[in-house]
C-alpha positions in Angstrom: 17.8 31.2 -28.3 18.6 33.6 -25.3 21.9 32.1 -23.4 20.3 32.5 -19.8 17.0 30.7 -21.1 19.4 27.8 -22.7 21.3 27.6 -19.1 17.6 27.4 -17.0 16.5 25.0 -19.7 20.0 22.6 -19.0 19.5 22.7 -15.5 15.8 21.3 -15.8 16.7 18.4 -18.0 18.8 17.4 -15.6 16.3 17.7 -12.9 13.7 15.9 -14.8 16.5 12.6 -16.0 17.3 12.4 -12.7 13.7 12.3 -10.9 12.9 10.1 -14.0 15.4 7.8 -12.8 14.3 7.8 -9.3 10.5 6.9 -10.0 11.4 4.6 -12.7 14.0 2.5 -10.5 11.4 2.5 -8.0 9.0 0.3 -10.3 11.4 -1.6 -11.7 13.4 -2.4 -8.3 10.6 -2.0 -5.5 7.2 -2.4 -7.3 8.4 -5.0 -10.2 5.6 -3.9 -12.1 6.5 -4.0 -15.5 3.3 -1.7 -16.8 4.9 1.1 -15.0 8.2 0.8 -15.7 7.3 0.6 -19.6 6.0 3.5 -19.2 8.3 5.7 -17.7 11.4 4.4 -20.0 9.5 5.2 -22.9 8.3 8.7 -21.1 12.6 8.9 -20.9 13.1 8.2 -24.2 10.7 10.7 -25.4 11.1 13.3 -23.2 14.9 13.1 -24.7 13.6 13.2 -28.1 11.7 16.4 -27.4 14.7 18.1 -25.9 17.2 16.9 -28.9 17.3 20.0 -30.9 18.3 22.2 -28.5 20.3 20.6 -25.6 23.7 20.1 -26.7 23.9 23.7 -27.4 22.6 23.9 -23.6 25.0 21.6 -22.3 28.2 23.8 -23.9 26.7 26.9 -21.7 26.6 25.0 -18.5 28.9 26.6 -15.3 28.5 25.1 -12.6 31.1 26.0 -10.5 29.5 29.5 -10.9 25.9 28.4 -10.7 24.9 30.6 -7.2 21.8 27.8 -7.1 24.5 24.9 -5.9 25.1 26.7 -2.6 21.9 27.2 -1.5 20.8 24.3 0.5 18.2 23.3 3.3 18.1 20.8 6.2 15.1 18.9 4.1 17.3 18.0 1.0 19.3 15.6 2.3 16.7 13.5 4.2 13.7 11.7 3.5 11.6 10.0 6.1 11.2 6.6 3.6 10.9 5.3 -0.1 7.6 6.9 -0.3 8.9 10.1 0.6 11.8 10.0 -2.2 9.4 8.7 -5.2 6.9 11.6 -3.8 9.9 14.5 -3.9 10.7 13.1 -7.1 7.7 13.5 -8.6 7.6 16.9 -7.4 11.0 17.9 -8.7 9.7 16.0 -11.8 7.0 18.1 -12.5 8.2 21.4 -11.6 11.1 21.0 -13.9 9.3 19.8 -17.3 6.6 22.8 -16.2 10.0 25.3 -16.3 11.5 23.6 -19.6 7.7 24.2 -21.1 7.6 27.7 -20.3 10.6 28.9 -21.3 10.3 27.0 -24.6 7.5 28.9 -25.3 9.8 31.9 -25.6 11.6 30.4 -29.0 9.8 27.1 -29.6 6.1 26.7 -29.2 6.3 23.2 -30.9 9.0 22.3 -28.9 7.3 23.3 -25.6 3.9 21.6 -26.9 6.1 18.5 -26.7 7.2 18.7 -23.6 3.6 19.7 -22.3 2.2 16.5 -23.6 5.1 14.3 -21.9 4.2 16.5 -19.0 0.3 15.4 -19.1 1.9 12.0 -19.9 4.0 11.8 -16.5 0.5 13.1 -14.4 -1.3 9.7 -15.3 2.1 7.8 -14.4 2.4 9.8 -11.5 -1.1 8.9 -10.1 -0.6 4.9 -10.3 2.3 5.4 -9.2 1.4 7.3 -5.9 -1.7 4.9 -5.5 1.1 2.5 -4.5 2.8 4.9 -1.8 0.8 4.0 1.6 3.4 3.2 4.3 1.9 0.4 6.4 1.3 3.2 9.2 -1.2 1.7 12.4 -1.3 -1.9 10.5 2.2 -2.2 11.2 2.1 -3.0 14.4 -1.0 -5.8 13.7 0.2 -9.8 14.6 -2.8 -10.8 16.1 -6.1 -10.2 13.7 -9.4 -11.6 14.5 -12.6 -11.6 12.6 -15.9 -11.0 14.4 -19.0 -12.9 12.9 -21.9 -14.0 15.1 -22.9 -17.3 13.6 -19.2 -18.7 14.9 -19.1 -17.2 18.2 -20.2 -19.3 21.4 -20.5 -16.7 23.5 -22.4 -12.8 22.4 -20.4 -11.5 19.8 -19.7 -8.4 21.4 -18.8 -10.6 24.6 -16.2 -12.3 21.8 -14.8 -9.0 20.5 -14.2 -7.7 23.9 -12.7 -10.9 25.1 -10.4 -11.0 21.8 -9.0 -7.4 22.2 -8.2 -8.6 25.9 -6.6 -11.3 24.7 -4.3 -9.2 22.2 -6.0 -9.0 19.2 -4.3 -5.8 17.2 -6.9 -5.7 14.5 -11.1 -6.3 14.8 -13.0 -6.8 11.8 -16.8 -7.3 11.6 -18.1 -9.5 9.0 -21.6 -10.1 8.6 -22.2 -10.3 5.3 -26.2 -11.3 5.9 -27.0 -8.7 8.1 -29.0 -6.2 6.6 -27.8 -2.5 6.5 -29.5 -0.6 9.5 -28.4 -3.5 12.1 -24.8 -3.9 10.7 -24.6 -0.2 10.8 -25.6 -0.2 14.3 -22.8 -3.2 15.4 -20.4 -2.0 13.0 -20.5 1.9 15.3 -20.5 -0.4 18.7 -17.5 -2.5 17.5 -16.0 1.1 16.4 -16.6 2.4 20.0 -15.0 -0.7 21.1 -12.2 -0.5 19.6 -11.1 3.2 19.7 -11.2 2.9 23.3 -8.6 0.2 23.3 -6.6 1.6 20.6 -6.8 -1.1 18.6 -7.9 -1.1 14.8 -11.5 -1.8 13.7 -12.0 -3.1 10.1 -15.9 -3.7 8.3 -15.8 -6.2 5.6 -16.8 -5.6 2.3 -18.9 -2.6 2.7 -16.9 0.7 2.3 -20.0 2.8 3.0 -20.8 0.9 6.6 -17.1 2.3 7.4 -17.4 5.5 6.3 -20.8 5.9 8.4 -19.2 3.8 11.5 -16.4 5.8 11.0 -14.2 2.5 11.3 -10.1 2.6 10.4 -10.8 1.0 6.9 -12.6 -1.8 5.0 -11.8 -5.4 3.5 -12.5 -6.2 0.1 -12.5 -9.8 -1.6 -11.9 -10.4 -5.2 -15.8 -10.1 -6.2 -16.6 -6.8 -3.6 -15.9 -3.2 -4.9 -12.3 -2.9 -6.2 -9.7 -1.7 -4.0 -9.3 1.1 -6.2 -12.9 2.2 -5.9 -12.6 1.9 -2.1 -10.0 4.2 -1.8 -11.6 6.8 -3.4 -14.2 6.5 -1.3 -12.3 5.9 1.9 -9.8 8.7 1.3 -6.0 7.8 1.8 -5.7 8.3 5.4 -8.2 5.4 5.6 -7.2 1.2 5.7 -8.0 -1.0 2.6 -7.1 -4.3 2.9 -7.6 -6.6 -0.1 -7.9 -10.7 0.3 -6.0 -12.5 -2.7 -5.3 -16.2 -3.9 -3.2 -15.6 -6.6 0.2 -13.9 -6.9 -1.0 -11.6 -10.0 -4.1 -10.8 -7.1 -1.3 -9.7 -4.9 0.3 -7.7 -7.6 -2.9 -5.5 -8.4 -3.9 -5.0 -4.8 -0.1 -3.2 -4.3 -1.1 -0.8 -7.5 -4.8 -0.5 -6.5 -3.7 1.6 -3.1 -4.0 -1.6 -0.6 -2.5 -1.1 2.7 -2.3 -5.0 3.7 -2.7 -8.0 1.5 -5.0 -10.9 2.8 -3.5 -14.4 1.4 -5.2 -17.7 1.3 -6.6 -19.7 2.2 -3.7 -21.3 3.3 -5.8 -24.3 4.9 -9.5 -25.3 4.5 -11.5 -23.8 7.2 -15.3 -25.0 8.1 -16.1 -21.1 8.6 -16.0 -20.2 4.9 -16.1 -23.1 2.2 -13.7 -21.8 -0.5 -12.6 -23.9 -4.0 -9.6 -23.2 -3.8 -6.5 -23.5 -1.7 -3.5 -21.4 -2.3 -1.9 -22.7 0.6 1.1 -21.7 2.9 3.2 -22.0 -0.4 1.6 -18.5 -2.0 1.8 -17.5 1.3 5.7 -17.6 1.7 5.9 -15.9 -1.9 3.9 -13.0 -0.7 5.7 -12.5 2.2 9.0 -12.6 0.1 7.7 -10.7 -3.1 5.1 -8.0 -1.8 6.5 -5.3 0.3 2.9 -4.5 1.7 2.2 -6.3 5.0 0.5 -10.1 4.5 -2.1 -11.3 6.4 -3.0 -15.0 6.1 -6.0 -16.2 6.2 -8.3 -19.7 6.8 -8.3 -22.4 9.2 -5.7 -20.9 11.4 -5.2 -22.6 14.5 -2.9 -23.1 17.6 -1.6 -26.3 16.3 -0.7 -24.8 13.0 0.2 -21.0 13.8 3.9 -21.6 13.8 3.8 -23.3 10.8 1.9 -20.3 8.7 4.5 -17.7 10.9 7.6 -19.8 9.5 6.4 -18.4 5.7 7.5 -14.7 6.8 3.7 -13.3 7.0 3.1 -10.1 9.4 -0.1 -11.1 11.1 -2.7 -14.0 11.1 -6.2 -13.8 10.7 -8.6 -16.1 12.8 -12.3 -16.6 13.8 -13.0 -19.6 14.8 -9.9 -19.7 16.5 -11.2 -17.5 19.0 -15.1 -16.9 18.5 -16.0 -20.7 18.6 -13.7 -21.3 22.2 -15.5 -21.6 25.7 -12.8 -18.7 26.7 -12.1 -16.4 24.1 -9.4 -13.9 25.8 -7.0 -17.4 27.1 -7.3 -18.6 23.0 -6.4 -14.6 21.7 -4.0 -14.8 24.2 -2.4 -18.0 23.6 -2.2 -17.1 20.0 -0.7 -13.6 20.3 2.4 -15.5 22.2 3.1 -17.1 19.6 2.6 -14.6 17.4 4.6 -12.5 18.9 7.8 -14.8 19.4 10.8 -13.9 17.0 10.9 -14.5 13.7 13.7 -16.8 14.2 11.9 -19.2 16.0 9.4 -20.1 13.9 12.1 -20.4 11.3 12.4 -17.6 9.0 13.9 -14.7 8.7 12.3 -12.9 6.0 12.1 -9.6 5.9 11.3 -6.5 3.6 8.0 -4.9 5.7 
């Protein structure tokens, strides 16, 4: 084998264990996903396999105090904005480098480089579930205060109550009307829409990806028997929010490799506004909040008297309705419940961290 191909094809081994590494301590460490992780070691372990016949006899040409590559460096290398950014560069690097070991295989060793071309498709599959998982919490980040608009609870018009929340503080609208029929929620879903975009504040449509799309809302929220999170996104596109309601630690799990941007947990108490079976309580609250590094929303009979209590399990934001919608003054109940909301951490007794 040519000695300048067996020094390109050292380099790029290295380039690829190393971005291996990365992406692989990123599931194992950040997601704890055990599916992906699997699969990248034994991607690893293969990938070393298909190089074994020819890379010791690379490594005995390598020189890297005269490799002229080392010196050339940009501003960009050495910094990355967050842990998306380094899985995403990476992946990158990944790719590029089995693509180079591939070609240049080809040269001595077609078998060899079909090897490496089918870890390379391999990695492409990996690399989409993994990159599913790469929203940063962008505009939700900043939600405490979220409350859900439904005109069967609200004492006063429901657009009345929506204006009245978002004076009040709300961060985060989201129209639910799940009896409505298309053409009228279409037409409340573009008002509320309007609404919000004028107050800068974000506008979520339950369940129905393609009333967002048309209302042009910030995102959608799905439940365990709508359209899969998964599906959403494709049809929301990533810049879009998908928030995904859970009872179940497993739930919250999927919803991080499904592409959700927030996780909605509960109910953590029995609410008379939706009459659920279960009750996951504050308990799987607290271990979302501790476990999942998406933002966590709780959810269900939410109150004043109780707020601090669901705040103290380390949850971003809380999500209300009745809260707000059934009160003779909805903007002095939003408003009362964004105080607390937005208190310290450390005086509703936790500290916990991690979004």
């Amino acid at each position: 084998m040519n000695l300048s191909i067996l020094r390109i094809l050292d380099a790029n081994v290295n380039r690829a264990r190393e971005a291996l590494r990365v992406i692989e301590d990123y599931a194992r460490f950040h997601l704890n996903d055990d599916g992906i992780c699997s699969g990248l070691k034994q991607l690893r372990h293969d990938f070393a396999a298909a190089c074994a016949p020819w890379v010791e006899g690379a490594l005995l040409l390598r020189d890297t105090p005269g490799d002229v590559g080392t010196a050339v460096k940009t501003a960009s290398e050495f910094k990355r904005e967050d842990i998306a950014a380094v899985v995403t560069a990476a992946g990158k690097r990944l790719g590029e480098a089995l693509r180079t070991i591939e070609e240049y295989l080809k040269t001595s060793s077609p078998v060899d480089a079909a090897a490496v071309e089918a870890i390379r498709y391999r990695f492409y599959d990996l690399e989409l579930r993994v990159g599913r998982t790469l929203h940063s919490a962008g505009r939700f980040a900043r939600v405490g205060l979220y409350v859900l608009i439904t005109e069967s609870i609200c004492k006063r018009p429901w657009f009345e109550v929506a204006q009245a929340a978002i004076a009040g503080g709300a961060d985060c609208l989201q129209l639910r009307e799940n009896e409505l029929e298309g053409a009228e929620l279409l037409r409340r879903a573009k008002m509320l829409v309007e609404l919000c975009r004028t107050s800068d504040v974000i506008c979520l449509i339950n369940d129905r990806p393609d009333i967002a799309i048309l209302a042009d809302a910030d995102g959608v929220h799905v439940g365990q028997g709508d359209l899969p999170a998964i599906e959403a996104r494709k049809l929301l596109g990533p810049e879009k929010i998908v928030g995904v309601s859970t009872h179940t630690i497993e739930q919250a799990r999927q919803a991080v490799l499904d592409g959700a941007d927030y996780i909605g947990v509960g109910p953590v108490f029995r609410s008379a506004t939706k009459t659920r079976e279960i009750l996951p309580g504050v308990e799987f609250a607290r271990r979302v909040a501790q476990e999942i590094q998406l933002p966590a929303v709780a959810i269900a009979g939410i109150n004043e008297g109780n707020i601090d209590e669901v705040l103290a399990c380390g949850v971003q934001a809380v999500a209300v309705t009745a809260a707000v919608a059934a009160c003779d003054d909805p903007r002095e109940a939003a408003e009362r419940l964004k105080r607390k909301v937005a208190r310290p951490a450390s005086v509703h007794g936790t500290t916990v961290g991690g979004r």
